[in-house]
N, C-alpha and C positions, 0 to 999 in steps of 0.2 A: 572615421565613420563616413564622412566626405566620400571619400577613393570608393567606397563598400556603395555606397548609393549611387554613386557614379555609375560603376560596374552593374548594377544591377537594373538600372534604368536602361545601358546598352541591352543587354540581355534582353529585356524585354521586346525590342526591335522585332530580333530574330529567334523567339522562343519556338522551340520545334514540337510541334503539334504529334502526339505519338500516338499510335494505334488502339483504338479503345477496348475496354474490359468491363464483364459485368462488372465487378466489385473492389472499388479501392479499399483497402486499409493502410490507414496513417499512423503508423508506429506498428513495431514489432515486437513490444516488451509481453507482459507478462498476461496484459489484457489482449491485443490485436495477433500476439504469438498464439495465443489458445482460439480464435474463431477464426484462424483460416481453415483448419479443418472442416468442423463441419460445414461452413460454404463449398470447399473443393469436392469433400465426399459428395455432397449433395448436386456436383456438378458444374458448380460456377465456376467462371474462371477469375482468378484473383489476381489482384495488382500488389504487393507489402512493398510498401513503402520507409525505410527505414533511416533514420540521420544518422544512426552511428555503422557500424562495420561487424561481417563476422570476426569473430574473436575464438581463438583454438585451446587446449590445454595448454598449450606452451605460456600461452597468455596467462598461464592461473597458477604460475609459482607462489608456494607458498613463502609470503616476503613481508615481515610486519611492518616497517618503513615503510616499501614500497604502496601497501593497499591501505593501512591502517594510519600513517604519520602523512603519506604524500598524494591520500585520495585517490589512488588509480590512475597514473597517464591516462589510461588509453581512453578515460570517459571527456577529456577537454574539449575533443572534436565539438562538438555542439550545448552539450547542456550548461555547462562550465563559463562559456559565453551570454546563455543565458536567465543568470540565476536572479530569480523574484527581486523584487523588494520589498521590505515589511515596514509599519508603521503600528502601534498599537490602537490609536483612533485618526478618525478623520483631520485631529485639529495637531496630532503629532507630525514630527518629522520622522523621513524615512532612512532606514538603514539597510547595508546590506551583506549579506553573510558571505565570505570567500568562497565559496564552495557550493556547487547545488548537490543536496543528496541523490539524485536518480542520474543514470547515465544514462548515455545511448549508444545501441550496441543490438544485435539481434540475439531476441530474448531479452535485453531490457536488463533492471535493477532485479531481476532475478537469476542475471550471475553470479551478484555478489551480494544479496540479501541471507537473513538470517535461514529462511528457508521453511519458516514456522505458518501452518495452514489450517487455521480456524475456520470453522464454521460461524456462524450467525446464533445462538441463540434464540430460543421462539420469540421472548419480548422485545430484543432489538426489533423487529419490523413492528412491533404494536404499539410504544411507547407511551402514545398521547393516549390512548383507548386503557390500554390495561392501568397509568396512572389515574387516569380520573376514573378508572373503575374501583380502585384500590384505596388509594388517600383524597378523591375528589377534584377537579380540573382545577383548583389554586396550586395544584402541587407543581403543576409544569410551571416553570420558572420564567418570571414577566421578561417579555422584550426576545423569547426562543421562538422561533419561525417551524420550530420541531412538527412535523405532521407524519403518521403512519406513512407505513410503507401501501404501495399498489394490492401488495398481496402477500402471504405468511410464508413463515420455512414451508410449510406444506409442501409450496410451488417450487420452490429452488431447490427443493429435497434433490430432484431427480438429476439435478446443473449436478451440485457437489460430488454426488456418487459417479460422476459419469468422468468430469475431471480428478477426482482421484484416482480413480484407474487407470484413467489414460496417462494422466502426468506419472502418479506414484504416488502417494500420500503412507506415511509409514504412521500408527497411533494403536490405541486401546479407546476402541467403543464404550460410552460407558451406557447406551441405548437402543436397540437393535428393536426395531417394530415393536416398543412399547417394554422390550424384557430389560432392567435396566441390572448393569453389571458392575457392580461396586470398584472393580479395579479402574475404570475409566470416571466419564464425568458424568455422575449422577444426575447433574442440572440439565445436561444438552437433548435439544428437543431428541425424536424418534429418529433415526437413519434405516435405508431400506437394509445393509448386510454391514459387515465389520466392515475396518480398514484395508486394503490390499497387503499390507506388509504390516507386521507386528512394530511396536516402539521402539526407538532406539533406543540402545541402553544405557545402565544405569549406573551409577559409582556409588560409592561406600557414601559419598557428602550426601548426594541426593536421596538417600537410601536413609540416612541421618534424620534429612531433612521433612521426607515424608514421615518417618515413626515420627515424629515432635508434631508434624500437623495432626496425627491418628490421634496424636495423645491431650492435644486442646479438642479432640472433638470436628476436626474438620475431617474433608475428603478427600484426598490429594490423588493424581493421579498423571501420568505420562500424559504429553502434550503430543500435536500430531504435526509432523514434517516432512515437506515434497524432498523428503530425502530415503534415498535407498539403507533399510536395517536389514538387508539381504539381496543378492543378485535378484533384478526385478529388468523386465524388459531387455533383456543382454546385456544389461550396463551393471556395473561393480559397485560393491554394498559398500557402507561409511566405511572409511579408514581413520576416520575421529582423530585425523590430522592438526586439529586445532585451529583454522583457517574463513572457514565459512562467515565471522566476523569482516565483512567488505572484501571477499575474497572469493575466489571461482573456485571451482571445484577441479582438481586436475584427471580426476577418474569416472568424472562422470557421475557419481552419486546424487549432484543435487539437481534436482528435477524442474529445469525451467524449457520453455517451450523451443528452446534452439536445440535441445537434442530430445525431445519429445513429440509436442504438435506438430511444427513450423518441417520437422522431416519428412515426419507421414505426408503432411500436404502435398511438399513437395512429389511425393513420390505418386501423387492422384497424374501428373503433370498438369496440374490445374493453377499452381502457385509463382509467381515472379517476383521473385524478392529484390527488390534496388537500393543495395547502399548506396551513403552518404545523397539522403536524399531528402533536403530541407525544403518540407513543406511551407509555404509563405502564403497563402489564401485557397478556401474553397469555393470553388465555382460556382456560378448559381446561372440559370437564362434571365429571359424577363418576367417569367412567373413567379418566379423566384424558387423553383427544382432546382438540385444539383446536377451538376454537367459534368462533375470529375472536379479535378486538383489542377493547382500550380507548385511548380517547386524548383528546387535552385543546386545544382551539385559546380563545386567550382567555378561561379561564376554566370554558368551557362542554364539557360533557364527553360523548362518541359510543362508542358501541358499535358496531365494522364485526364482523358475523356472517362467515364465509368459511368451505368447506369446505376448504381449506389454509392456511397459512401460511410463508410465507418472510420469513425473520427479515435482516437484509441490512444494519444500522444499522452498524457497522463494529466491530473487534473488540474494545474498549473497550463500547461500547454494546453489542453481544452478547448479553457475560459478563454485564452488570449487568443487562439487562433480562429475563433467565432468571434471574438471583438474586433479582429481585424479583416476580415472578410464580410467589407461593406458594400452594398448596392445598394441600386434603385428601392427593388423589395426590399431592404432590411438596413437603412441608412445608419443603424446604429451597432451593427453585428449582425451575422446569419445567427436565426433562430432568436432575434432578441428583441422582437417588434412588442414582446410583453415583459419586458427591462428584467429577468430573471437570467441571465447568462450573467456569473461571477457574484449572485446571491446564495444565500444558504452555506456559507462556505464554514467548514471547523475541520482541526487537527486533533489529533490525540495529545490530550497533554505529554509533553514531553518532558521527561527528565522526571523529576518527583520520585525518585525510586528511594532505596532503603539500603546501606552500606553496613556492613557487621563484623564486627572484630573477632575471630573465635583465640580461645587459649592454647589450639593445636593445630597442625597441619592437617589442614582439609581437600589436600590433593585434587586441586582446580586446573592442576596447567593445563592448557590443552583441549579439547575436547569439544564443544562450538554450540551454540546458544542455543540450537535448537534441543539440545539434547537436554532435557531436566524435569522439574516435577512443576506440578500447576495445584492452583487451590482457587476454585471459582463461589468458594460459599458468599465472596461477599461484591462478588461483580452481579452487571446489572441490577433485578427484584428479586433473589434470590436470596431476599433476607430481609425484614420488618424496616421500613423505611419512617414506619407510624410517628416515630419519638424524634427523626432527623429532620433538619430541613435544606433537604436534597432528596437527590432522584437519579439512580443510575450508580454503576459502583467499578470494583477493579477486578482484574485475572492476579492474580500473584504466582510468579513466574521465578524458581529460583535454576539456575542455570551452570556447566561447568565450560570456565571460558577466560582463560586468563593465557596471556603472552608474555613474555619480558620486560618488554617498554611501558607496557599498559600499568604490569606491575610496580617495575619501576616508581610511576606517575600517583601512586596511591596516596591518601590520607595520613593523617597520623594521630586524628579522633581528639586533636587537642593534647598528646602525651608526649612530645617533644617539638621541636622544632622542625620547620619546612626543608633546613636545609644543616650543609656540615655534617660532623661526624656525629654526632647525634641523632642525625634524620638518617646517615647510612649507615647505623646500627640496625636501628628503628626495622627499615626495609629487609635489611638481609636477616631478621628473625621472621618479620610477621607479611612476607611480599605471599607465602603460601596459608595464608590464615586470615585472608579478607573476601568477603563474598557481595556483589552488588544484585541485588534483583530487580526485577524489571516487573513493572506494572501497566498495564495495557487499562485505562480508566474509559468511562463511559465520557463523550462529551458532543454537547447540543449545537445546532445553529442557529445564530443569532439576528438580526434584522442589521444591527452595527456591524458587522463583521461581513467580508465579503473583496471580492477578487476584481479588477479593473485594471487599465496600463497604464501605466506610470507614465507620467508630464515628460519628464525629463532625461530618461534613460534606457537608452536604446542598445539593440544588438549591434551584430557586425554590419549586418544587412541593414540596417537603420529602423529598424523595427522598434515599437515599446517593446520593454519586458514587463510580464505582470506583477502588479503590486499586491499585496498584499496588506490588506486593515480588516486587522483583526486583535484581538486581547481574549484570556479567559476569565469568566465570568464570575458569579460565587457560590454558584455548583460546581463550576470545577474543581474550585478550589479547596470545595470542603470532602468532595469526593477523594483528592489528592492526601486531605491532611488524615482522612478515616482508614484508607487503604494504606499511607507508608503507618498509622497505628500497629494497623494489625500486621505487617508484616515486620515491626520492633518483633513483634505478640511472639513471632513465629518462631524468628533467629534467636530473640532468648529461650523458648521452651526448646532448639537444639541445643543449647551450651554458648551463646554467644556474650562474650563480655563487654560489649559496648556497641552501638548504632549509633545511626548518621542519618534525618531527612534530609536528602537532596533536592536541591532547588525545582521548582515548577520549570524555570525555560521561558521561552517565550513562544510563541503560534508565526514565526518566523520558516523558512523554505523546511519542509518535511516528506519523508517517505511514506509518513499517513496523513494526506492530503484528503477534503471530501467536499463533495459538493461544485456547486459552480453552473451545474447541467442537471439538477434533480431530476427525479423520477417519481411520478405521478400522476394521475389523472385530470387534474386542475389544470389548465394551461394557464391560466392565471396567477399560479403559485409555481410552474414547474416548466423544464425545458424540454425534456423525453416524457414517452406517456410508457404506460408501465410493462411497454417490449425496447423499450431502451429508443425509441425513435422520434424523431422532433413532433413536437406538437405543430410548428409551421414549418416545417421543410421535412414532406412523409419519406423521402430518400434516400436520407440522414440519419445513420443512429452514429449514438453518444456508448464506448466503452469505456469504463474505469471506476476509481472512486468518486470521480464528480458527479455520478449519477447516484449515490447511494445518499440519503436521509440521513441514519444513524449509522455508530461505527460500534457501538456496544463494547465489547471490553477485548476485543480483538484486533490483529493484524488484520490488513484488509483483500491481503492477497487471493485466498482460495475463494473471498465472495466476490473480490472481481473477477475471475475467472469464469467464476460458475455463470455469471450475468452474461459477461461476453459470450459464451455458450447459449447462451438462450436466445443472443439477441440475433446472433448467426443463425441460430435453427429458424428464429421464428421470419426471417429474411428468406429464407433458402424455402420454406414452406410456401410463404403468400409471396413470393417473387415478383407474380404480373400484378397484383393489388399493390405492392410497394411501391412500383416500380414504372407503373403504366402514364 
C-alpha cells in the first residue's frame, strides 16, 4: 500500500490536464451506459469514464467454474480490490466478504446479471402516504427514515417505456392505459403500450407451477427481461443456454447498454469512452461548482475538466467517492455540508428464499433465471396488512436454472447424510427434482443503518473502501418469514414433498444496494433533489440506486435506468440553468 501511495503522490506531480467536455460520466454500467445517449442525442459532447475494459463474446463462454465457482477473472481489475466492509451495528466488528458482487467492465454488472427488468409498482414511491392512509402513521416502523418518493410512477412512466425499447425488455403487460390483462400483472400500475417483445418462454415446471398458483387463487404471470424472446434490434433471440446466472451472453441476447446505448452514442460521435479509468476525486473551484474529475490509469494520473458531472459508479462507490472528494466548500465530502451522503442506506433482503423437494423430475437444467413465472398478490400493499405487524411484502419468483456443480452443491432436506455414498445416491435421484425461488421483499431505511469509510482498510491507491453498518430490522424480518410461507404454500399445491426456509443473509456487499445519495425535495433529509441533482453542488447529478428511497419488491435495474434517463434529459434540457 506503501509503493501504491508513493506512486500516486508522484503522479500527482505531473498530472496531465486534458482537453475539456461538456459532460463527464463516471462509470459505464448499467446506470451512466443508458444516459450517454440522450446527452449525445441532444448534442453534448460526453467524457465515459470507465475502470473496467471492453469485454467481447469471446469473453462470455459459457463456463460454470469459470463465472459461477471462480467469480469472473475479468471483473478483479478494480472492484475486487475494492470490496465494502460490513459491520451489523456501530459497536460490532467488521467483516469482509472475498468477493464484490458488481464488476467493472463497459456496460457494467449487466454483463452478467440475471437480466430481470421490473418496474416500480405505484405504492413503492408512496409508502409513508398510502401506510398512514391505510393502517395509520404507527404502522411505518420506529427508527425508518422511509419518506415518499419526489414524485409517482406517473412520472417515470414515460423513463421505463422509453428504456424498454431502446434497451429490449421482453414481458406480458398485465395493464395497458388502465385495460388490465389477466395474463400479466394485474397489480402493476398503468403502462403507456405492451412490452416490445413478447415473454420468454416457458417449460412444463413453470407451466406446473403457474396451474398450482391458479389453483390457490393467486395470479401468476411471466416476469419481464432485458432479454431478446425474438430477433429485436439485429441482435439474436435467447438460446436458453443456461448461462446468464453471473454469465455474458455469447449472442448478444442480453441487453445491457455495451451493445445497446453506449453504441448509439458512440455513433452521435459525441461519446469518448476511456478504460481503465479509476476515478479518485471530484473536482470542485472555490464555490464549490464542479470543474470535472481526477483519475488514475497505471499509475499516471489525468485531470478531465467537464461543465457537468454524473456520478453513476454504483451505490457503494457513490457514497465513497463523495466522501472522499474533500474541500474548502465541503470539508466533510462534496454534497455533504448537510451530513446525508452514506444515510438512508438498505439492501434487499438477501437469501430468505424457499428450496422444495418434488417426487419427479422437473426438468430445470439449463435455462436462466430470468425466465419463469411471478406471483405478486402478496408483495408490497397488495393484500390486507390490517391483522400484520408489518408493512411491505415479496415478488415470488420461481425460475428454471440449474447447472451441474450448483446441483451437485444441493440439500438433502434432512434425509441422509451431507456426504458418502449415501449423500451420492441421494444427488444422482433427486439433483433434477429441487427447485429454489427467489423472493425479491420490500425493505426500509433506517437511521442505524448507513454507509461511511472504513478507519482501517484501504485500496491499492490507499484509498478507504466503504463500510458498511447496517442489520435488518423486524419488518424485515417478518416480511421474510410471511413470503418463504407462502411460497412452502405454493410448491406444495404443485406436488412438492418437502421444503426448506433459507437463511435471511446478512445486508453485507450486494447487487441490490440503495440509498446513500437520496432523492428528494428536503435538502435536509436528501442529497439529489427530485432530477437526480445535488442539492449543494447544482452541476452534479447522482445515477444509480443510491438515489432511490424504496426498492419495493423489485430488482432495481430497469428503475435505475429509467431515472438516469430522466436525469440526462432533464441536463440536456436546462443545460445553461445547470450549468451557468
Amino acid at each position: 500500500r506503501l509503493k501504491a501511495d508513493t506512486t500516486l503522490r508522484r503522479a500527482r506531480i505531473v498530472a496531465t490536464k486534458l482537453k475539456p467536455t461538456d459532460v463527464v460520466v463516471v462509470g459505464l454500467g448499467a446506470a451512466g451506459g443508458v444516459a450517454v445517449l440522450p446527452l449525445t442525442s441532444a448534442g453534448l459532447d460526453v467524457v465515459g469514464l470507465e475502470a473496467g475494459t471492453w469485454l467481447t463474446r469471446r469473453d462470455f463462454a459459457p463456463d460454470e467454474i469459470r463465472n459461477n465457482v471462480r467469480d469472473w477473472p475479468q471483473s478483479v481489475q478494480k472492484a475486487q480490490q475494492e470490496v465494502p466492509t460490513h459491520r451489523v451495528n456501530a459497536k460490532a466488528n467488521t467483516t469482509r466478504a472475498g468477493s464484490h458482487p458488481m464488476m467493472n467492465a463497459v456496460g457494467g454488472t449487466t454483463l452478467h446479471y440475471w437480466a430481470q427488468s421490473w418496474r416500480l409498482n405505484p405504492w413503492d414511491f408512496k409508502v409513508v402516504t398510502e401506510t398512514t392512509k391505510r393502517y395509520g402513521a404507527s404502522r411505518v416502523p420506529a427508527g425508518s427514515t422511509v419518506e415518499d418518493w419526489p414524485f409517482g410512477l406517473d412520472e417515470l412512466e414515460a423513463y421505463y417505456d422509453k428504456v424498454e425499447y431502446e434497451v429490449g425488455v421482453s414481458g406480458q403487460a398485465g395493464n395497458v392505459k388502465g385495460t388490465i390483462d389477466t395474463r400479466g400483472n394485474i397489480f402493476e400500475g398503468p403502462r403507456a403500450r405492451p412490452y416490445p417483445m413478447p415473454p420468454l418462454r416457458s417449460t412444463g415446471f413453470i407451466d406446473l407451477m403457474a396451474a398450482a398458483a391458479r389453483g390457490l387463487g393467486w395470479h401468476p404471470f411471466a416476469g419481464p427481461a432485458a432479454i431478446n424472446s425474438r430477433s429485436y434490434q439485429n441482435r439474436s433471440a435467447c438460446m436458453y443456454h443456461g448461462f446468464c446466472n453471473k454469465g455474458g451472453c455469447h449472442v448478444d441476447a442480453k441487453n445491457g447498454p455495451h451493445i445497446t446505448t453506449i453504441p448509439k452514442a458512440q455513433a452521435t460521435g459525441r461519446l469518448k469512452v476511456v478504460t481503465r479509468a479509476h476515478v479518485t476525486s471530484i473536482d470542485t473551484d472555490y464555490q464549490g461548482r464542479v470543474t470535472g474529475v481526477t483519475y488514475v490509469t497505471d499509475g499516471e494520473e489525468f485531470i478531465q475538466p467537464a461543465r457537468a458531472v454524473l456520478l453513476a459508479s454504483y451505490t457503494y462507490e457513490n457514497s465513497r467517492l463523495l466522501l472522499l472528494s474533500k474541500s474548502k466548500a465541503f470539508p466533510n465530502g462534496l454534497s455533504n455540508n448537510h451530513g446525508q451522503v452514506g444515510r438512508h442506506y438498505f439492501s434487499h433482503a438477501q437469501g430468505a428464499g424457499v428450496t422444495a423437494l418434488f417426487p419427479f423430475n422437473i426438468n430445470a437444467w439449463y435455462g436462466l433465471p430470468a425466465q419463469g413465472v411471478a406471483v405478486d398478490n402478496f408483495a408490497d400493499d397488495n393484500y390486507d396488512h390490517g391483522g400484520l405487524d408489518y408493512i411491505g411484502g415479496g415478488n415470488l419468483w420461481v425460475m428454471s436454472d440449474r447447472r451441474p456443480i450448483a446441483a451437485a452443491s444441493m440439500g438433502t432436506f434432512g434425509r441422509t447424510h451431507a456426504w458418502g455414498k449415501d449423500w451420492k445416491a441421494f444427488i444422482m435421484q433427486n439433483a433434477d427434482r429441487t427447485n429454489t425461488a427467489y423472493i425479491q421483499k420490500t425493505t426500509l431505511p433506517y437511521e442505524d443503518n448507513f454507509l461511511d469509510l472504513d478507519p482501517t482498510v484501504k485500496d491499492p491507491l490507499g484509498f478507504p473502501v466503504c463500510r458498511i453498518t447496517a442489520d435488518y430490522k423486524d419488518n424485515e424480518r417478518r416480511v421474510a418469514a410471511h413470503t418463504q410461507a407462502k411460497m412452502s404454500e405454493w410448491y406444495k399445491a404443485a406436488g412438492a414433498i418437502a421444503t426448506q426456509a433459507n437463511p435471511l443473509g446478512t445486508m453485507g456487499p450486494t447487487t441490490h444496494a440503495y440509498g446513500g445519495t437520496r432523492m428528494g425535495r428536503n435538502a435536509e433529509t436528501n442529497v439529489v433533489n427530485e432530477w437526480g441533482f445535488s442539492h449543494e453542488v447544482p452541476n452534479l447529478g447522482v445515477l444509480g440506486a443510491s438515489v432511490m428511497g424504496t426498492s419495493g419488491a423489485r430488482n432495481p435495474t430497469l428503475t435505475v435506468q429509467a431515472l438516469a434517463w430522466r436525469t440526462a434529459e432533464y441536463l440536456a434540457k436546462h443545460w445553461k440553468s445547470v450549468t451557468v
